[in-house]
C-alpha positions in Angstrom: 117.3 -119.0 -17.6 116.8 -119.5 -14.1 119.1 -119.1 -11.3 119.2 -122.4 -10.7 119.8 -123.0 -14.2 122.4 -120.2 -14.1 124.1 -121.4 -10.6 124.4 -125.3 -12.3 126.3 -123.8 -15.0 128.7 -121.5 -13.1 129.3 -124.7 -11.1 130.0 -126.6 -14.6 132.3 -123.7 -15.7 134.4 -123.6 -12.0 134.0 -127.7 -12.1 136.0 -127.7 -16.3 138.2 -125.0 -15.4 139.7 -126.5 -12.3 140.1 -129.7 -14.4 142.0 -128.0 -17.3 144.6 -126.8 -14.6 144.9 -129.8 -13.0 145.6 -131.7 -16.4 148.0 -128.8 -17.0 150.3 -129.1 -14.0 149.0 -126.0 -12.3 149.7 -126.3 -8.6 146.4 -127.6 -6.5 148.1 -125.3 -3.3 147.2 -121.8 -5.9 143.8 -123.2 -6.6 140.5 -121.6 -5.8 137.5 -123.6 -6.2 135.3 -120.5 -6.5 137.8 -118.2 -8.3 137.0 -118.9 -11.9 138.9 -115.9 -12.9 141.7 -116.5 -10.7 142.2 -119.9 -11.7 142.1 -119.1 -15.7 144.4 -116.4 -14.8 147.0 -119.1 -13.2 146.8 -121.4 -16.3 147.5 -118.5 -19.0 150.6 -117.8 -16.4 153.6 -119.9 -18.2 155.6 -119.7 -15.2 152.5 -121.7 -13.3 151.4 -124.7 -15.7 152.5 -126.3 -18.6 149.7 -124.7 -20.9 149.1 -127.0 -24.3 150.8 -130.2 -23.5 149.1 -133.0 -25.1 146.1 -135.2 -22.9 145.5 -138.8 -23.2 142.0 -140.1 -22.1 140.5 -143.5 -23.1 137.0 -144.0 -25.1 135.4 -146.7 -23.4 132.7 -147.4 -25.8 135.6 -147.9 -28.9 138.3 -148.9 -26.6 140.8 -146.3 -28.2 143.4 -144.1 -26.7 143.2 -140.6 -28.5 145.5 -137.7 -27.8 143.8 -134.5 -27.5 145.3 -130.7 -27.7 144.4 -128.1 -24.9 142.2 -126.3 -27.6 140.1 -129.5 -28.4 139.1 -129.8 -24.6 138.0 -126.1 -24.8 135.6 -126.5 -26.9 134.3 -129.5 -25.7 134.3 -127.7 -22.0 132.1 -125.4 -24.0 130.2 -127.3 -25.8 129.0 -128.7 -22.7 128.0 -125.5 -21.0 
């Protein structure tokens, strides 16, 4: 891997991390763009976010509303690494 390669991917990581806490009700004030590790830290905090509610996004190529858990984004976050 290159450090290109490597740099695009910590950008993915810091890019899917700062959308789970937004999608989570973490507060935008406590977020660090660059602070993976901070901002992980933030969402596991109970007292922060609302960690496991339920997400609704919209298929466009089915035209379906699906409900997805916290875990199922996770993965696909990962997945997409």
């Amino acid at each position: 891997m290159t450090d290109t390669q490597f740099a695009h991917r910590v950008a993915k990581l810091n890019s899917n991390v700062l959308h789970l806490c937004y999608t989570q009700n973490v507060n935008p004030e406590l977020l660090h763009p660059a602070r993976t590790l901070h901002n992980i830290l933030l969402l596991l905090n109970t007292e922060v976010s609302d960690l496991g509610r339920y997400l609704m996004y919209l298929n466009e190529q089915v035209r379906k509303v699906y409900f997805v858990s916290l875990t199922q984004v996770v993965e696909i976050c990962i997945k997409n690494l």
